[in-house]
N, CA and C atoms of all chains as a GROMACS GRO file, in nm:
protein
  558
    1UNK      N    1   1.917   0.713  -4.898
    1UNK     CA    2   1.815   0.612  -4.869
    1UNK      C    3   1.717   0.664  -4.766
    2UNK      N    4   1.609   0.598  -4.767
    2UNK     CA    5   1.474   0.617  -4.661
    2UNK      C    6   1.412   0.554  -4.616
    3UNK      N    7   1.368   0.560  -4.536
    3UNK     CA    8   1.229   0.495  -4.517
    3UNK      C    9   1.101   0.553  -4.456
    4UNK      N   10   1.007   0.452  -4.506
    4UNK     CA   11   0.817   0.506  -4.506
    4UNK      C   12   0.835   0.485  -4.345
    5UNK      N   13   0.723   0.562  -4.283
    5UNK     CA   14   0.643   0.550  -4.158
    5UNK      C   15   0.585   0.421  -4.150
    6UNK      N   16   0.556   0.389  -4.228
    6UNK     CA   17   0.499   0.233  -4.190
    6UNK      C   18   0.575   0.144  -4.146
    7UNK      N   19   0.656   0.136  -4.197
    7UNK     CA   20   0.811   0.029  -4.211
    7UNK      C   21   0.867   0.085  -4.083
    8UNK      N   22   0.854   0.228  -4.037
    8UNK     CA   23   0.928   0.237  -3.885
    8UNK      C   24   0.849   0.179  -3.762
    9UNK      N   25   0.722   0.193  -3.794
    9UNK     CA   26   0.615   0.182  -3.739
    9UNK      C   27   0.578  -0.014  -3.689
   10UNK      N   28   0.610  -0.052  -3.762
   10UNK     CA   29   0.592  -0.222  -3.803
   10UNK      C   30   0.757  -0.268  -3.735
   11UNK      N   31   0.844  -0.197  -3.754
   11UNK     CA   32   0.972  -0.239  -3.679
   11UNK      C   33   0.915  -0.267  -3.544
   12UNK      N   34   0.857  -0.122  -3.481
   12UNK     CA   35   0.849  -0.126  -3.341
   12UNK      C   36   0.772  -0.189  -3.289
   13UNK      N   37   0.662  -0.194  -3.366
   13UNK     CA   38   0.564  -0.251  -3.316
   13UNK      C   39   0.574  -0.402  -3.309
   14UNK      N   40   0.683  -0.489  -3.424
   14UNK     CA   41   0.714  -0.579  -3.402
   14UNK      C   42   0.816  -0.626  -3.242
   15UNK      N   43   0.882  -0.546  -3.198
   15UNK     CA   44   0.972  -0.552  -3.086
   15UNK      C   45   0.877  -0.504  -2.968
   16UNK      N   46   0.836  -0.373  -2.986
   16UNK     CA   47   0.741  -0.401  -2.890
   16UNK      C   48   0.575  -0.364  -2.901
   17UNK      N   49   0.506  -0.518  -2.902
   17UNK     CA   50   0.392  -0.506  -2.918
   17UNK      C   51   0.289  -0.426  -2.849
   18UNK      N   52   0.291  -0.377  -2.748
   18UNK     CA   53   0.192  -0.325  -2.671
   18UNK      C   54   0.193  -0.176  -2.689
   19UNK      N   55   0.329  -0.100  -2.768
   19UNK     CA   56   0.344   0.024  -2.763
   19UNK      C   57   0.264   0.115  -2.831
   20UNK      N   58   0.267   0.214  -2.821
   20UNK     CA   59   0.161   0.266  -2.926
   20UNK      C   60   0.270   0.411  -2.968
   21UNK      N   61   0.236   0.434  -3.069
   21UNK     CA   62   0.351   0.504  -3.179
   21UNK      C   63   0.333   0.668  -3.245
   22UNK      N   64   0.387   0.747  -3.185
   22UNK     CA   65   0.268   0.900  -3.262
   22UNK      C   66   0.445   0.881  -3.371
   23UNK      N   67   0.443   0.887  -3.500
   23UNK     CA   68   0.532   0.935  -3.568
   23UNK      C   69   0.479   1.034  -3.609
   24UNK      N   70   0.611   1.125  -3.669
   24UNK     CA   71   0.579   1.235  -3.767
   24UNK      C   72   0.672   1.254  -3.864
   25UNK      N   73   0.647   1.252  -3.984
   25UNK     CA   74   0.780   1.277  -4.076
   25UNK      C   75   0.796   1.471  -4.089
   26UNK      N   76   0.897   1.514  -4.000
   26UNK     CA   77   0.911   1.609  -4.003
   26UNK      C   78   0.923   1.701  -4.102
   27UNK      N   79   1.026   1.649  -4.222
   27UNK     CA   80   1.023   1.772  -4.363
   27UNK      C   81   0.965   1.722  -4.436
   28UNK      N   82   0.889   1.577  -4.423
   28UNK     CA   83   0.843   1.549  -4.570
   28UNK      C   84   0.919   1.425  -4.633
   29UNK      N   85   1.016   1.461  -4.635
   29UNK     CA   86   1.158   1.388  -4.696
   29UNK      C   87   1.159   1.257  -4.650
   30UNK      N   88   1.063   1.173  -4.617
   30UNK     CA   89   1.099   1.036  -4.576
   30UNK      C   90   1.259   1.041  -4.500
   31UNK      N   91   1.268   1.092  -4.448
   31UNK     CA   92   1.411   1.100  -4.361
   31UNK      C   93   1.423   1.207  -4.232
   32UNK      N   94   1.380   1.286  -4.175
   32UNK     CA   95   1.380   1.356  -4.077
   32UNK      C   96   1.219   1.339  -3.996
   33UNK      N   97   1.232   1.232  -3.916
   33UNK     CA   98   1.134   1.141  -3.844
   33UNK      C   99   1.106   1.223  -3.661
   34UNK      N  100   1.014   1.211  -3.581
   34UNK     CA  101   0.973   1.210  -3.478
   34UNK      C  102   0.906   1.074  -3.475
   35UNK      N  103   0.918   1.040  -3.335
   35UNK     CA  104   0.857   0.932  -3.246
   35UNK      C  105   0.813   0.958  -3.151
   36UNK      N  106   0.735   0.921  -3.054
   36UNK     CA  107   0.683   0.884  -2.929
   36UNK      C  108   0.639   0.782  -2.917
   37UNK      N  109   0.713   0.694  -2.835
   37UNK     CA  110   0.637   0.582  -2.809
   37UNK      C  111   0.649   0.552  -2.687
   38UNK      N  112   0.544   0.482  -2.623
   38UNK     CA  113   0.440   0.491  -2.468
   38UNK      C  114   0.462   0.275  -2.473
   39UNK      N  115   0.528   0.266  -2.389
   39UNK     CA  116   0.550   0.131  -2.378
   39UNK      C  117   0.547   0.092  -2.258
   40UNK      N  118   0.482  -0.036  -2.189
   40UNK     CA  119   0.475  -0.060  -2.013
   40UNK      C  120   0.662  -0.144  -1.959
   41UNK      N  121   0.637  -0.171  -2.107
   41UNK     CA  122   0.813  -0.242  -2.162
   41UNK      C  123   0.946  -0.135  -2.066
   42UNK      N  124   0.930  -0.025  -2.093
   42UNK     CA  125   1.000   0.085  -2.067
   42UNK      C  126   1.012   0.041  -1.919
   43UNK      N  127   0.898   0.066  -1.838
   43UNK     CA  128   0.875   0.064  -1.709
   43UNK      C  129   1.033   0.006  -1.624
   44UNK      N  130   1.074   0.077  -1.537
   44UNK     CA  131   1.191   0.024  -1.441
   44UNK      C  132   1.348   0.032  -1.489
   45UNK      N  133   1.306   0.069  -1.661
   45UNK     CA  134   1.450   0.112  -1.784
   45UNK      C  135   1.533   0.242  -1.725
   46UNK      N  136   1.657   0.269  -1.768
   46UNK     CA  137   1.713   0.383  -1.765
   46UNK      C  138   1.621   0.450  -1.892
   47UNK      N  139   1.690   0.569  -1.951
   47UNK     CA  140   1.655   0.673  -2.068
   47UNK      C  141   1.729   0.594  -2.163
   48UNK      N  142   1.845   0.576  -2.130
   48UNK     CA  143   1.926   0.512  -2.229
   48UNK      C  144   1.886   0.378  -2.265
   49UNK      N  145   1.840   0.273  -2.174
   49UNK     CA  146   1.818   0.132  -2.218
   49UNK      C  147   1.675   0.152  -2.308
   50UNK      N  148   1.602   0.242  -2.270
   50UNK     CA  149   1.485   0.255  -2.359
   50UNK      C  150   1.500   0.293  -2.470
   51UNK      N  151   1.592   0.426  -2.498
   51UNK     CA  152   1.616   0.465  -2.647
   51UNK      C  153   1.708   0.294  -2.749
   52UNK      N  154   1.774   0.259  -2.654
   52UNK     CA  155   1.853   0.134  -2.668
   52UNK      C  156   1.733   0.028  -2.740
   53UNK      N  157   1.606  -0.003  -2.654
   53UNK     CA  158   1.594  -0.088  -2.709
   53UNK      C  159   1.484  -0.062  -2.846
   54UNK      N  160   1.441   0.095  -2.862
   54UNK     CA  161   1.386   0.134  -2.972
   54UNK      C  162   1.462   0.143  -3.114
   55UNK      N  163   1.646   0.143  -3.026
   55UNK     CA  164   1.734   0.120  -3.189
   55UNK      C  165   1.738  -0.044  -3.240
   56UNK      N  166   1.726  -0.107  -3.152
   56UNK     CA  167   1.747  -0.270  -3.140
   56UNK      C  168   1.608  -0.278  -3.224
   57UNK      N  169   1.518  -0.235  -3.231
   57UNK     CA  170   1.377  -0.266  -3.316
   57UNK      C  171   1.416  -0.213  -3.411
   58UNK      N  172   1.472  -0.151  -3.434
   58UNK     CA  173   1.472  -0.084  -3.607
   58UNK      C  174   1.617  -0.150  -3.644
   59UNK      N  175   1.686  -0.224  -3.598
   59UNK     CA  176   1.787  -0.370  -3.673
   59UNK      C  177   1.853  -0.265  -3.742
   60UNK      N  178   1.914  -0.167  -3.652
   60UNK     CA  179   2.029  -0.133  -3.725
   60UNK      C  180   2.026  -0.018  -3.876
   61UNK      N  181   1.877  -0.004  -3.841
   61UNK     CA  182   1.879   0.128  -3.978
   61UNK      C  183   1.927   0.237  -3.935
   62UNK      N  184   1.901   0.263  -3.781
   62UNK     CA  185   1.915   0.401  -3.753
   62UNK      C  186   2.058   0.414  -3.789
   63UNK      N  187   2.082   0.557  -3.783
   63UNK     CA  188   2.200   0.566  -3.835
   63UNK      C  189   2.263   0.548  -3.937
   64UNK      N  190   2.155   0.458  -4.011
   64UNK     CA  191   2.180   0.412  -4.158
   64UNK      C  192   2.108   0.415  -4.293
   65UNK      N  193   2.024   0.360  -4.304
   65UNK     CA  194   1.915   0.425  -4.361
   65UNK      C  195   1.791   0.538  -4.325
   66UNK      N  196   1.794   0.540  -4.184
   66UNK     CA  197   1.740   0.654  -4.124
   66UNK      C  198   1.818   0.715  -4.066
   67UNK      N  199   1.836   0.815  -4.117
   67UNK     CA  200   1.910   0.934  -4.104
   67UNK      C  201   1.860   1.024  -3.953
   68UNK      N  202   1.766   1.006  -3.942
   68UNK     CA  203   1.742   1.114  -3.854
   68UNK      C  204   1.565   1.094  -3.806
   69UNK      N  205   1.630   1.030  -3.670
   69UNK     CA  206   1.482   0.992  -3.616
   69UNK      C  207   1.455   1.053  -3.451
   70UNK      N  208   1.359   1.150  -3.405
   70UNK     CA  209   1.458   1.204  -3.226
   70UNK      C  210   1.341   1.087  -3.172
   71UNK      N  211   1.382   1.072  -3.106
   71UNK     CA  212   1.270   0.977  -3.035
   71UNK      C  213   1.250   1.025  -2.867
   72UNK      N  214   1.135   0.995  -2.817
   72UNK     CA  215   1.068   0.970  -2.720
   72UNK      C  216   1.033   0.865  -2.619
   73UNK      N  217   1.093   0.871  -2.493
   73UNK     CA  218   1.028   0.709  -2.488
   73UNK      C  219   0.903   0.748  -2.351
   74UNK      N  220   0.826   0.733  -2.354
   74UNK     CA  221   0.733   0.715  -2.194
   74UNK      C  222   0.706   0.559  -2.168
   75UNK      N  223   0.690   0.582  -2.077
   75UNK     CA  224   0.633   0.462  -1.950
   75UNK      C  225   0.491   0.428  -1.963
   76UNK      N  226   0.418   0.347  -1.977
   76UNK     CA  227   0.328   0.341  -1.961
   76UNK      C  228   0.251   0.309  -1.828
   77UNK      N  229   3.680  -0.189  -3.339
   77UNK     CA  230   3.741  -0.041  -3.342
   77UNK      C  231   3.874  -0.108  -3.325
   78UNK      N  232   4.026  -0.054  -3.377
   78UNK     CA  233   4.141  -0.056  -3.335
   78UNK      C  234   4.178   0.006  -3.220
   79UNK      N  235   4.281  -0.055  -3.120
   79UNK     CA  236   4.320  -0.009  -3.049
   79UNK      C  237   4.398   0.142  -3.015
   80UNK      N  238   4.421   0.176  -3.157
   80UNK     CA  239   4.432   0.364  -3.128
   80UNK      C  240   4.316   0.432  -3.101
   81UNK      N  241   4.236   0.455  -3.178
   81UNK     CA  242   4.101   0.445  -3.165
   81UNK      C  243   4.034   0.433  -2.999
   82UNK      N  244   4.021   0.358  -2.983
   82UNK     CA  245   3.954   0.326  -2.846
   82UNK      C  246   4.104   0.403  -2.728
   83UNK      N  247   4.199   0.413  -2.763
   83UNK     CA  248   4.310   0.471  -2.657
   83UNK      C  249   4.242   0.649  -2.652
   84UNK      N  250   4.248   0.689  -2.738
   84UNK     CA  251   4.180   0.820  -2.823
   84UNK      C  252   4.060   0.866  -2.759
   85UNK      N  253   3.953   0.767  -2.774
   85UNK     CA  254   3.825   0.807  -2.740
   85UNK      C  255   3.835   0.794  -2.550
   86UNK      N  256   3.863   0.693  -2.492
   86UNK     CA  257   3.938   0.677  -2.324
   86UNK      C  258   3.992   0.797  -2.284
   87UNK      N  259   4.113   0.827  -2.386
   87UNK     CA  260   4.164   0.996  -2.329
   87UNK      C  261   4.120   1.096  -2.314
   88UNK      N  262   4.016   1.101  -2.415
   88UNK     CA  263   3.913   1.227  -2.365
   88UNK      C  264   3.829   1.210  -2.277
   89UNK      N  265   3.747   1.078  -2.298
   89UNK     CA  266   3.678   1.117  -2.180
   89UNK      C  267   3.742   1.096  -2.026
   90UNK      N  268   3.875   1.098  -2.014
   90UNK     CA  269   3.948   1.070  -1.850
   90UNK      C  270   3.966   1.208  -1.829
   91UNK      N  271   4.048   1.283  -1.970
   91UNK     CA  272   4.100   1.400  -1.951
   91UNK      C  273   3.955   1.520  -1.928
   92UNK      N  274   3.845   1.543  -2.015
   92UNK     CA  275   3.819   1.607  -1.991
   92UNK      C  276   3.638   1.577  -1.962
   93UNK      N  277   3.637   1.655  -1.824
   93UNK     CA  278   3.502   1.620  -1.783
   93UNK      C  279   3.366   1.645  -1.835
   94UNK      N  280   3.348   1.704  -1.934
   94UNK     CA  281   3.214   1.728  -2.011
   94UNK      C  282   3.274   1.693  -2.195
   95UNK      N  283   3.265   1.563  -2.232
   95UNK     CA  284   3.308   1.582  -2.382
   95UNK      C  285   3.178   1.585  -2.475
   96UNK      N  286   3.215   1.626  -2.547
   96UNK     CA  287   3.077   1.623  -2.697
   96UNK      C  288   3.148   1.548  -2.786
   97UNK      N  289   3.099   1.428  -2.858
   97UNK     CA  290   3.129   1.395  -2.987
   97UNK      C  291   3.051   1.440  -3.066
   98UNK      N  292   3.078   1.490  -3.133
   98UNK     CA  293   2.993   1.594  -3.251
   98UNK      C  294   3.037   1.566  -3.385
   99UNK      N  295   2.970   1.642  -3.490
   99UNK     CA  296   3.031   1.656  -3.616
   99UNK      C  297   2.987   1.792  -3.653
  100UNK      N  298   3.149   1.804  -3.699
  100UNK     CA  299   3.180   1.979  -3.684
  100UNK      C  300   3.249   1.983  -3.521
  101UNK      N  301   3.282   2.150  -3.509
  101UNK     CA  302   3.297   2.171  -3.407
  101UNK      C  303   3.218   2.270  -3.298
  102UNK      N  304   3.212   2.304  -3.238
  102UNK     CA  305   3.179   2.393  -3.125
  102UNK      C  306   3.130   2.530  -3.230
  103UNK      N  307   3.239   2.573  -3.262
  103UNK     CA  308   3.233   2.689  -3.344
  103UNK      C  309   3.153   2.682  -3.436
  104UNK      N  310   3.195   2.540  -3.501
  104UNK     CA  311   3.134   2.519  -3.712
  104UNK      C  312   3.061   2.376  -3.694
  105UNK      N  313   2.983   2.402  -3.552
  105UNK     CA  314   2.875   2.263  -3.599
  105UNK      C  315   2.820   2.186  -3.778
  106UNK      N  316   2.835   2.096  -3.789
  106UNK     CA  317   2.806   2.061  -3.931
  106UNK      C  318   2.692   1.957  -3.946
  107UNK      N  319   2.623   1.953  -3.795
  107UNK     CA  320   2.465   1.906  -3.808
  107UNK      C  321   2.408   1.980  -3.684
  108UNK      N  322   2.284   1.960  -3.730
  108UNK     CA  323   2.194   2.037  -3.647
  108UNK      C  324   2.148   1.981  -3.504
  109UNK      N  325   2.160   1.859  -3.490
  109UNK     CA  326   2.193   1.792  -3.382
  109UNK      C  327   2.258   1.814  -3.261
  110UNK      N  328   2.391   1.853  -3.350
  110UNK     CA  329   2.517   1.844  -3.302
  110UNK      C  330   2.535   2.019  -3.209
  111UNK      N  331   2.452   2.087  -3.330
  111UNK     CA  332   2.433   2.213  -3.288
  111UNK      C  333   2.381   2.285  -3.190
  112UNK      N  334   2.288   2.186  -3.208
  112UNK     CA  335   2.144   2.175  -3.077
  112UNK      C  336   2.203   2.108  -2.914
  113UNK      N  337   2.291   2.060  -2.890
  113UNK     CA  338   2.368   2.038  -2.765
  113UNK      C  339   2.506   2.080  -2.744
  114UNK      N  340   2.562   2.138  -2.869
  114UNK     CA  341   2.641   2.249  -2.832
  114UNK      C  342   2.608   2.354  -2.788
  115UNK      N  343   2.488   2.420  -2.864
  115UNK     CA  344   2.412   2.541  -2.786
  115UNK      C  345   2.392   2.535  -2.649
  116UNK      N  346   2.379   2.419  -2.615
  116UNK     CA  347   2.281   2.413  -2.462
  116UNK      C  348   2.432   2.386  -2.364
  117UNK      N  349   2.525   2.341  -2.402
  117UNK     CA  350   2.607   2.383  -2.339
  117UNK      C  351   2.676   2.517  -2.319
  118UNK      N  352   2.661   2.615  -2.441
  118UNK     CA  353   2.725   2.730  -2.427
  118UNK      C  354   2.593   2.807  -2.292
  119UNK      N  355   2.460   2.812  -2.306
  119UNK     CA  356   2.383   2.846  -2.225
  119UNK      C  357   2.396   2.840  -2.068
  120UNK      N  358   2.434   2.693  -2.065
  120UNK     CA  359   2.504   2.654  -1.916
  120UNK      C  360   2.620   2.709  -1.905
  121UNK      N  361   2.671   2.755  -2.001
  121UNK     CA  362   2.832   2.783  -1.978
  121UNK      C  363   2.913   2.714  -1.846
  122UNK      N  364   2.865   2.602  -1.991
  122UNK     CA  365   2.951   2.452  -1.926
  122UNK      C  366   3.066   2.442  -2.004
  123UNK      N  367   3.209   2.432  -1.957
  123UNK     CA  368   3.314   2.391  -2.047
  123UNK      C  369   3.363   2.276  -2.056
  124UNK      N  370   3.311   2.253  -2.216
  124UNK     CA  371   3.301   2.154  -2.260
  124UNK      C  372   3.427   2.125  -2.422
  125UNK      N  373   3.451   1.984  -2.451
  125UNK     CA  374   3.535   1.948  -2.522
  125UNK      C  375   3.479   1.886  -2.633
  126UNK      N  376   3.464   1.977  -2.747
  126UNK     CA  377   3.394   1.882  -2.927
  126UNK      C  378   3.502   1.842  -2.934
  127UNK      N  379   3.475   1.711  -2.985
  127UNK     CA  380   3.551   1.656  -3.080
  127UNK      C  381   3.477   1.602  -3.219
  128UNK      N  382   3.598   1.662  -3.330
  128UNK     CA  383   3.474   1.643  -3.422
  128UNK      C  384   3.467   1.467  -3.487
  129UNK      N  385   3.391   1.402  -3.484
  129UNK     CA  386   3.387   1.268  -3.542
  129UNK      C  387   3.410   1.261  -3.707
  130UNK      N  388   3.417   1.407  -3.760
  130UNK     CA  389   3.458   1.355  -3.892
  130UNK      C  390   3.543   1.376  -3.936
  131UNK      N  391   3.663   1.390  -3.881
  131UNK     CA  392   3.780   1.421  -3.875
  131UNK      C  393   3.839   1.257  -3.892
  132UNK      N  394   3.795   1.175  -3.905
  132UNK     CA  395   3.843   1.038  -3.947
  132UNK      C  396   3.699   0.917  -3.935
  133UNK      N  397   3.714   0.867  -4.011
  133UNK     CA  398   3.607   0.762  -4.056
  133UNK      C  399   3.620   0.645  -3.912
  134UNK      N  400   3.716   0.615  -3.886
  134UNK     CA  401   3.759   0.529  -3.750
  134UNK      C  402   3.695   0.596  -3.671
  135UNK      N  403   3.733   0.688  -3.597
  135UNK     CA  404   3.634   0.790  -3.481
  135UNK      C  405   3.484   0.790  -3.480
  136UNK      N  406   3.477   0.807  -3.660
  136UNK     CA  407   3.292   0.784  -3.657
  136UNK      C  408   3.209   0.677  -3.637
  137UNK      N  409   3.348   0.576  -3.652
  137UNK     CA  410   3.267   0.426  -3.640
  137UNK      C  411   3.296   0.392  -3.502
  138UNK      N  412   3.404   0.393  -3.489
  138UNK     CA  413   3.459   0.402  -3.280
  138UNK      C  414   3.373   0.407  -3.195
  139UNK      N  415   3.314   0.582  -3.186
  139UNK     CA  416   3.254   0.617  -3.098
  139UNK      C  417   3.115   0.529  -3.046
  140UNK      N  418   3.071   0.532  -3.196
  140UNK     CA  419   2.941   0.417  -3.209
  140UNK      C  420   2.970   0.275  -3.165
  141UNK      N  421   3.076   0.228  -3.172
  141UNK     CA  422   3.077   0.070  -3.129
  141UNK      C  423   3.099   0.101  -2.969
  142UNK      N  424   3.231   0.196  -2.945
  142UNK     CA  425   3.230   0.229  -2.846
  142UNK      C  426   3.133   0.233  -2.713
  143UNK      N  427   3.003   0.339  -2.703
  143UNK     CA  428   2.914   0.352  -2.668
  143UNK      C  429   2.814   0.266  -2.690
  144UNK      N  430   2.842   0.197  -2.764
  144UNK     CA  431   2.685   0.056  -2.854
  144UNK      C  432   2.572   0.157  -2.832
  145UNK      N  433   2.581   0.229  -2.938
  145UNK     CA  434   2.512   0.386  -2.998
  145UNK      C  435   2.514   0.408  -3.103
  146UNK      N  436   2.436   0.408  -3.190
  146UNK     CA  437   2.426   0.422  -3.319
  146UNK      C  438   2.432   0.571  -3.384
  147UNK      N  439   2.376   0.678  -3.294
  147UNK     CA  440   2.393   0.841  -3.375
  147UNK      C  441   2.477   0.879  -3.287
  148UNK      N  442   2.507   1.048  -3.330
  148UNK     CA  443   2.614   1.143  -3.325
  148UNK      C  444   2.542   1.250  -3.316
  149UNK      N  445   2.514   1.327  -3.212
  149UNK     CA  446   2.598   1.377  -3.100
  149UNK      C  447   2.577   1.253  -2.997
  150UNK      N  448   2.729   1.264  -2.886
  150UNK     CA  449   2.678   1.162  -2.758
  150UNK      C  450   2.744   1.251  -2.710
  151UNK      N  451   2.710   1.258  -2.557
  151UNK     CA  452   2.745   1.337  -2.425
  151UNK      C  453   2.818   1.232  -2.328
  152UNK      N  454   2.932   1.262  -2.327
  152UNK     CA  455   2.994   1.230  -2.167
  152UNK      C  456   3.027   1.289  -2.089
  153UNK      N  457   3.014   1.286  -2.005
  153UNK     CA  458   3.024   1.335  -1.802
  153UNK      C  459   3.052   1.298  -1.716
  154UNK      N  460   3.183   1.308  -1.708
  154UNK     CA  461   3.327   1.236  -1.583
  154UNK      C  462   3.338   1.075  -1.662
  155UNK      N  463   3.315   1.090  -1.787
  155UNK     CA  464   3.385   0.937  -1.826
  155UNK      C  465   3.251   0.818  -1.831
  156UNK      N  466   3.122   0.929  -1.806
  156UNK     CA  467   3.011   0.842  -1.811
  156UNK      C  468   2.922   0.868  -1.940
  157UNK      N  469   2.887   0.810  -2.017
  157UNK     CA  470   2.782   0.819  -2.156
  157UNK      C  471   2.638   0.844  -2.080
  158UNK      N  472   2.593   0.995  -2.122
  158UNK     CA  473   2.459   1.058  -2.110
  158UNK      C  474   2.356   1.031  -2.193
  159UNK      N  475   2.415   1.068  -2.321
  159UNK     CA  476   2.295   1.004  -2.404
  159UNK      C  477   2.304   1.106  -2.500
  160UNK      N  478   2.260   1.074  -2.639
  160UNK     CA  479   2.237   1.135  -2.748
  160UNK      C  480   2.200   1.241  -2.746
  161UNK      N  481   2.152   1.283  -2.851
  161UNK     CA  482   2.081   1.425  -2.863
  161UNK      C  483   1.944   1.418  -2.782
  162UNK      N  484   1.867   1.318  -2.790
  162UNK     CA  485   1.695   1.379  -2.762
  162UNK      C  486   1.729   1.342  -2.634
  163UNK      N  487   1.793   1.266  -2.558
  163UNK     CA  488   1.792   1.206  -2.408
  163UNK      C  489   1.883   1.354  -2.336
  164UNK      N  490   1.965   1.410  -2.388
  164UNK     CA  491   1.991   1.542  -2.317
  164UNK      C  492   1.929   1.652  -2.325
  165UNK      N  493   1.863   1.666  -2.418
  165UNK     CA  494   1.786   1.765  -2.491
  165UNK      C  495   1.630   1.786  -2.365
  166UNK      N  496   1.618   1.635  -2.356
  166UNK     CA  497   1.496   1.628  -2.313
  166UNK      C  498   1.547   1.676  -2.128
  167UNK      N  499   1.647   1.639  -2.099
  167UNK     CA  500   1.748   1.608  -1.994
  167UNK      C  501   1.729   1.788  -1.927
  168UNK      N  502   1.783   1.852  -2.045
  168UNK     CA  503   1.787   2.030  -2.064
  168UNK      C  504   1.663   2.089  -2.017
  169UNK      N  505   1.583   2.028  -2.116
  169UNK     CA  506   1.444   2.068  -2.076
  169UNK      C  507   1.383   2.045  -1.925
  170UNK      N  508   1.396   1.930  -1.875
  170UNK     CA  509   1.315   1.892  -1.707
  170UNK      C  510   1.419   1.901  -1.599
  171UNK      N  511   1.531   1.955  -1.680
  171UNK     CA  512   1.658   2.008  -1.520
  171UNK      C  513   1.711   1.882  -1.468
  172UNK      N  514   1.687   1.783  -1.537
  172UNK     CA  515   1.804   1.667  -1.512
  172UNK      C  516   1.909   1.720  -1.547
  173UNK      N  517   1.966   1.798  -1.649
  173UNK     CA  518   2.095   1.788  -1.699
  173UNK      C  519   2.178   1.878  -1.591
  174UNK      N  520   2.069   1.981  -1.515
  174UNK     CA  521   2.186   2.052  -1.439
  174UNK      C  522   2.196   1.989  -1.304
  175UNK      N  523   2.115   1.870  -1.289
  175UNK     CA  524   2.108   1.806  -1.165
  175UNK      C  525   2.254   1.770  -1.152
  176UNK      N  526   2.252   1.688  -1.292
  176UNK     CA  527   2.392   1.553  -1.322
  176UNK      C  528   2.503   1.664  -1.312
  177UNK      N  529   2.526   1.822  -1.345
  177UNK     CA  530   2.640   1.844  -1.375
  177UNK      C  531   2.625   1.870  -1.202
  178UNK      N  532   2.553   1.966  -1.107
  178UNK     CA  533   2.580   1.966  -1.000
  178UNK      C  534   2.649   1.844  -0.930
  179UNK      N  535   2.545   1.737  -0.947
  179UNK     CA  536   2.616   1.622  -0.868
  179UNK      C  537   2.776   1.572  -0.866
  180UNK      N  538   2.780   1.579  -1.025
  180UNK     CA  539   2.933   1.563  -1.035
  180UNK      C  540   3.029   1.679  -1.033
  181UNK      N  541   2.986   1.775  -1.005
  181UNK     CA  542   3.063   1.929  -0.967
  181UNK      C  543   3.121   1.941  -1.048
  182UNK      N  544   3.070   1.995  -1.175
  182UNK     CA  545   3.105   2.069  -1.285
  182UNK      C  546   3.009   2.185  -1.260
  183UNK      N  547   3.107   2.297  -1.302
  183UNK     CA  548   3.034   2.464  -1.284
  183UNK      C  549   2.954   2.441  -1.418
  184UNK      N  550   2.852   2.528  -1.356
  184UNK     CA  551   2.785   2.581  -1.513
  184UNK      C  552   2.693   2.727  -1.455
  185UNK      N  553   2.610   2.775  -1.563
  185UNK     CA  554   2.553   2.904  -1.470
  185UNK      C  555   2.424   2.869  -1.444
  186UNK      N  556   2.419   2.877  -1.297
  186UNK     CA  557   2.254   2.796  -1.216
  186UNK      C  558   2.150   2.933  -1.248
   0.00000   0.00000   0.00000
């Protein structure tokens, strides 16, 4: 299974609105994903509560239907 | 998770102070992930403990409820959860990671 950039994109952006999103689908394959996302949300977070709450926006695909996403988080 | 399970995953990280949950092992990484923070431990020549998560379907689901972590590799250090692949990775990269092992006095090569 996979999923489009849009659909990762629309997760986050639904959880957090203000963020802004560089994806990249790394092989092509709708499945080996990059992120960065720049959120003011982040601000005062550990590393972990931030990656935390970028899995909490994607409801549980990661790991599941996305196979493979590295993510980024900055501060805004 | 069952209570063997969670006794299992507790023992390693009490017993040994740098664990990797991985898939594969140290030697025969079986993702690239997994590979990618095993490497960076052999670099530090940090001694460290894989365990491989696919060595039982329970363990793979464990670790994850365990940690309330959804991927594989995760890093622990003295019994504390570091963080996945990109949060150590990134960790490797800006010299947090050898901050954390100094602080908690684990050797590695400075």
């Amino acid at each position: 299974m996979a999923m489009d950039l849009k659909e990762i994109e629309a997760l986050i952006k639904e959880a957090l609105p203000d963020s802004i999103i560089v994806l990249q689908d790394l092989a092509g394959d709708n499945n080996h994903y990059s992120a960065t996302i720049t959120s003011s949300k982040f601000s005062g977070k550990s590393k972990i509560e931030q990656h935390k709450m970028v899995y909490n926006a994607l409801k549980g695909k990661m790991g599941n239907e996305l196979h493979a996403l590295a993510i980024k988080t900055k501060e805004q | 998770m069952d209570q063997p399970t969670k006794d299992l995953i507790n023992n390693e990280i009490t017993n040994n102070e740098v664990c990797l949950f991985m898939k594969g092992t140290p030697d025969a990484p079986q993702c690239g992930f997994s590979m990618a923070i095993s490497n960076m431990f052999k670099i530090l020549e940090v001694n460290y403990k894989g365990i491989n998560v696919l060595e039982t379907q329970l363990l793979r689901e464990g670790i994850k409820e365990f940690s309330d972590w959804p991927t594989i590799p995760q890093v622990y250090i003295k019994g504390e959860f570091v963080g996945g692949c990109d949060i150590v990775k990134e960790m490797y990269e800006n010299g947090e990671l050898k901050k954390i092992l100094e602080n908690k006095g684990i050797n590695f090569k400075k």
